[in-house]
C-alpha positions in Angstrom: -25.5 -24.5 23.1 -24.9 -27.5 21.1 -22.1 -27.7 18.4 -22.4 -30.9 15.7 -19.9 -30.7 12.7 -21.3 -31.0 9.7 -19.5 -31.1 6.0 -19.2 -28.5 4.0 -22.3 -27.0 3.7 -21.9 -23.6 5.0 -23.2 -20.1 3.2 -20.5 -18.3 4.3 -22.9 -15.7 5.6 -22.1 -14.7 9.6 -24.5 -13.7 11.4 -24.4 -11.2 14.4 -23.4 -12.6 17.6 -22.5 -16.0 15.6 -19.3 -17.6 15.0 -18.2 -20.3 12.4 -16.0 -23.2 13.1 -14.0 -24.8 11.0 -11.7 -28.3 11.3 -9.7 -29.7 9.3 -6.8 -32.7 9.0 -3.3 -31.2 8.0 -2.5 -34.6 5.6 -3.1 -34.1 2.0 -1.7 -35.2 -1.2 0.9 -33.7 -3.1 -1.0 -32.1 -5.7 -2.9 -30.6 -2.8 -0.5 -29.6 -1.1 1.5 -28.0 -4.4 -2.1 -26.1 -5.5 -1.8 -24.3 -1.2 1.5 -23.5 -1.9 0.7 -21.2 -4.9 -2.0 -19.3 -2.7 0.7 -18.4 -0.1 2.5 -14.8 0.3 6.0 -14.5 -0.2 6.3 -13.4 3.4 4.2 -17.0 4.6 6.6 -19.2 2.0 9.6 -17.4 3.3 7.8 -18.7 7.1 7.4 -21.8 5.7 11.0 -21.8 4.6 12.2 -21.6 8.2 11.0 -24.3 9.4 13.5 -27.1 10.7 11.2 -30.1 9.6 9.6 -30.8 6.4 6.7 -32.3 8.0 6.0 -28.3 10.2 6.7 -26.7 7.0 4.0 -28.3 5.3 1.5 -28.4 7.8 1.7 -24.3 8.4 1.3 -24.2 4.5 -1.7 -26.2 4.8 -2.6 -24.1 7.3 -2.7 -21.3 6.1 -3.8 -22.0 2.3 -6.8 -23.1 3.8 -6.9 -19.9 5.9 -7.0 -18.3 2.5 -9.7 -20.7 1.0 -12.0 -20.2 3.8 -11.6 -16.1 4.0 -11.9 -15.8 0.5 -15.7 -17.1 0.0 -16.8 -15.4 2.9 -15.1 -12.4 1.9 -15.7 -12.8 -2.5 -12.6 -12.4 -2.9 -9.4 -14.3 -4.7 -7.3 -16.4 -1.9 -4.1 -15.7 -3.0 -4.7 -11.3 -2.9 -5.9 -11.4 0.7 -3.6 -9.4 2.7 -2.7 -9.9 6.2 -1.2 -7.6 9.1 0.4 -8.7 12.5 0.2 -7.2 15.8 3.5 -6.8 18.0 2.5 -10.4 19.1 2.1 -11.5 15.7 -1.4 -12.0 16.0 -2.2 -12.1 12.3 -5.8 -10.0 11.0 -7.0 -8.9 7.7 -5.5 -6.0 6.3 -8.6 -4.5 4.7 -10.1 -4.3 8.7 -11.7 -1.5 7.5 -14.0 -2.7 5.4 -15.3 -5.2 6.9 -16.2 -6.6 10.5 -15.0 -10.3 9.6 -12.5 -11.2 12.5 -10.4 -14.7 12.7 -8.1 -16.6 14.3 -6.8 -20.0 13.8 -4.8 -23.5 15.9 -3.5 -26.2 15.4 -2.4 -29.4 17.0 -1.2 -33.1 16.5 -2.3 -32.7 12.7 -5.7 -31.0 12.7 -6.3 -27.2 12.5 -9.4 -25.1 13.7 -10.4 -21.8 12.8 -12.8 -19.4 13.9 -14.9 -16.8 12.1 -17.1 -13.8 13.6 -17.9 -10.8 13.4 -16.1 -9.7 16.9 -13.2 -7.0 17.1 -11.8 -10.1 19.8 -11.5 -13.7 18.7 -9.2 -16.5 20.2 -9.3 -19.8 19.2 -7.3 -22.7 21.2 -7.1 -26.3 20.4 -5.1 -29.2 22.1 -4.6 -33.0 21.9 -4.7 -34.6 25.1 -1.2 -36.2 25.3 -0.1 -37.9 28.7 1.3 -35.3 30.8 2.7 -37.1 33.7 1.7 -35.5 37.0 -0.9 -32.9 36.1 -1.6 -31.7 39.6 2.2 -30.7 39.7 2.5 -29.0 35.7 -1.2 -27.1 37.2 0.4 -25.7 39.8 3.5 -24.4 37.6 0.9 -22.8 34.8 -2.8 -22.1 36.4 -3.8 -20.1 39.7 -4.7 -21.1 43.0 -8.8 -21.5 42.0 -7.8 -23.4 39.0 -6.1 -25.9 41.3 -8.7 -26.0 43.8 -11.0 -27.2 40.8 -8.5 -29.8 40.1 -8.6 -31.2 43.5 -12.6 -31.4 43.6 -13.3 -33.0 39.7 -13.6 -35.8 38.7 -11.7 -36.0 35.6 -8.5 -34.1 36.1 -7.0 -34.4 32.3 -9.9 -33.3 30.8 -10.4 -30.0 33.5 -6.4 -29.7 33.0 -7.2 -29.5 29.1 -10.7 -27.4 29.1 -8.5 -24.5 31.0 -6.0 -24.6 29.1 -7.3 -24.0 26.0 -10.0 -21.8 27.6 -7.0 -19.4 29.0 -5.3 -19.7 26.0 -8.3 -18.9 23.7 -8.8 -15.8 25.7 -5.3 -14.6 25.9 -5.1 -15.3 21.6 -8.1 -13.3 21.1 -6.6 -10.4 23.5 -3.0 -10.8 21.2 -1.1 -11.5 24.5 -0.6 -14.9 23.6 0.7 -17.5 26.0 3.2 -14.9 26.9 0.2 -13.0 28.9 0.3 -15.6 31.8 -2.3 -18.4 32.6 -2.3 -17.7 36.1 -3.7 -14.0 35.6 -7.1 -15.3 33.5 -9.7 -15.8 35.7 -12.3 -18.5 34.7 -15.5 -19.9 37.1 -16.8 -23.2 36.5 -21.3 -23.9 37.2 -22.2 -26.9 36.2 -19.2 -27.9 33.8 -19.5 -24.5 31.7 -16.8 -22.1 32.4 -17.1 -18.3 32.3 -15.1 -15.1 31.3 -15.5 -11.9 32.9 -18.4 -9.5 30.9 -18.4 -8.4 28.2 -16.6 -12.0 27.4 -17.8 -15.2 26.4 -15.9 -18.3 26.2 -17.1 -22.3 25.0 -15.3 -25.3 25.1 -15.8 -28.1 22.9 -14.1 -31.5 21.7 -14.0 -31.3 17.9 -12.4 -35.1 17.8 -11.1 -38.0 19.8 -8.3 -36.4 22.6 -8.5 -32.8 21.5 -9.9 -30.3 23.3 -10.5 -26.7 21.7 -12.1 -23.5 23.6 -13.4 -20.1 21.3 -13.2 -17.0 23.0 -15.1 -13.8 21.9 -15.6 -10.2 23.3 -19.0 -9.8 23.4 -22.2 -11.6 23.2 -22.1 -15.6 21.5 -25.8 -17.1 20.6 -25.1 -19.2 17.9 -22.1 -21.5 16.7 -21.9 -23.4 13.6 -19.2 -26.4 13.0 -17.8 -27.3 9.9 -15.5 -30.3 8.9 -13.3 -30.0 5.6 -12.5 -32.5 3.3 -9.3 -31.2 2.2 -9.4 -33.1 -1.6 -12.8 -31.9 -2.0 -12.7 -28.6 -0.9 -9.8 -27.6 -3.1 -10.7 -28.8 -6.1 -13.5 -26.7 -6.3 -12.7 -24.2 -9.4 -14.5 -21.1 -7.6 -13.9 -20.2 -4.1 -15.5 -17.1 -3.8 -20.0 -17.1 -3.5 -22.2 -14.4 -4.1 -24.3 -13.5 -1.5 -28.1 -12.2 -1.8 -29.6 -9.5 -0.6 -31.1 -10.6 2.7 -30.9 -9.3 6.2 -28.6 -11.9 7.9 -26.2 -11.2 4.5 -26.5 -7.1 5.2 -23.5 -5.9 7.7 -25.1 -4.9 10.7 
C-alpha cells in the first residue's frame, strides 16, 4: 500500500475499510490564526489558556480549529457546533457517535499535525520528528520489550526502527485510549520484510509524511485503502463554506 500526499482535493466521502490522512504545518498568520480561535469551545480556549508558552497555546488552537474544519465537511455540518466527549484518558471523539460511524484521532509534533479519519470504532494516530536521541540501544531497552530490542540489534538503521515502533506502539495504544500510559513494552509488534504487524483483528501502517518525522495509523479491523492529504493552511481557511453535499452514490451511503 502506497501513500502520496496530494493537496486538497479530497471528497470527504470515506469509504469502508479506508482511512483519510491529513497533514498540516502549525505556522499561520495572525488573521488565521484569530478566524481558528473563534471556531474553538469554551472548554478548548479555556485548554488553550493553560498553556505556559504562547507558542503551545497557539499551536493546540491550530490544532484543533483545523480538527473542526476537517470534521465539519465530512460531517455537513458548522465547525464551531461540533461537539466533543473524552474518555477517562481524554481520548477526545464526537459526541453525536451515534449517528454516525466517522471515527478520528489526531498528533502532533515539531510543528506539523496529522489526523486520521475512518470509519473504525478504533483509530490511533502517532506522529514523531526524529530528534537525536543519544544512545538509542540504551532509551529501547528502558521503553520497548525484549523482541523490540532484538530487532534493534539485527537492522540496519537503528533510528529509524527506534522511530517506526514508537509510533507504531503508540498509534495502537491512542486508538485503544490507553495512551502512552498503557506501556510500550506490553504491545507486541512482528516485523516481515520491513512491514510491521498487530495482532488480528488489527492493522497497523507506518509512513513518513515529511523529512525526520515518522507517523504510524492504527485501526481495528480491516485497512485496504489510505488517502493523504496536505493542507495549505491560508487556503483552506479562507474558503467561505466548509461543509459539501454529498450525492447519492454507494461509497457516499453508510454501510
Amino acid at each position: 500500500m502506497k501513500l502520496n500526499w496530494q493537496f486538497d482535493t479530497a471528497d470527504y466521502i470515506l469509504g469502508q475499510h479506508e482511512v483519510h490522512l491529513w497533514q498540516a504545518s502549525l505556522n499561520c498568520s495572525q488573521n488565521i490564526l484569530d478566524f481558528l480561535t473563534r471556531l474553538l469551545s469554551a472548554d478548548e480556549l479555556e485548554r488553550a489558556g493553560k498553556f505556559l508558552q504562547t507558542k503551545h497555546a497557539e499551536q493546540f488552537i491550530i490544532a484543533r480549529g483545523m480538527l473542526r474544519l476537517i470534521l465539519g465537511r465530512y460531517l455537513q455540518s458548522r465547525p464551531e457546533e461540533i461537539l466533543f466527549s473524552y474518555s477517562e484518558t481524554g481520548k477526545p471523539k464526537l459526541a453525536q457517535i451515534a449517528t454516525t460511524k466517522l471515527n478520528f484521532n489526531l498528533s502532533h509534533s515539531q510543528g506539523y499535525v496529522l489526523y486520521a479519519l475512518g470509519q473504525y470504532s478504533e483509530l490511533g494516530i502517532d506522529l514523531e520528528y526524529a530528534k537525536d536521541m543519544g544512545n538509542i540501544k540504551e532509551i529501547a531497552r528502558r521503553f520497548f520489550n525484549s523482541q523490540d530490542c532484538e530487532y534493534l540489534e539485527t537492522y540496519s538503521n537503528e533510528q529509524e526502527l527506534f522511530f517506526k515502533l514508537w509510533t507504531a506502539k503508540e498509534a495502537y495504544l491512542k486508538a485503544t485510549g490507553q495512551g502512552i500510559a498503557g506501556g510500550l513494552d506490553k504491545v507486541k509488534l512482528t516485523i516481515e520484510q520491513d512491514r510491521f504487524f498487530l495482532e488480528r483483528p488489527w492493522s497497523i501502517y507506518s509512513f513518513s509524511p515529511q523529512t525526520r518525522y515518522y507517523g504510524a495509523l492504527a485501526c481495528k479491523g480491516k485497512l485496504e485503502k489510505i488517502l493523504g492529504f496536505s493542507i495549505d493552511l491560508d487556503q483552506f481557511c479562507q474558503e467561505l463554506d466548509h461543509s459539501h453535499h454529498y450525492a447519492k452514490d454507494d461509497k457516499r451511503e453508510s454501510s
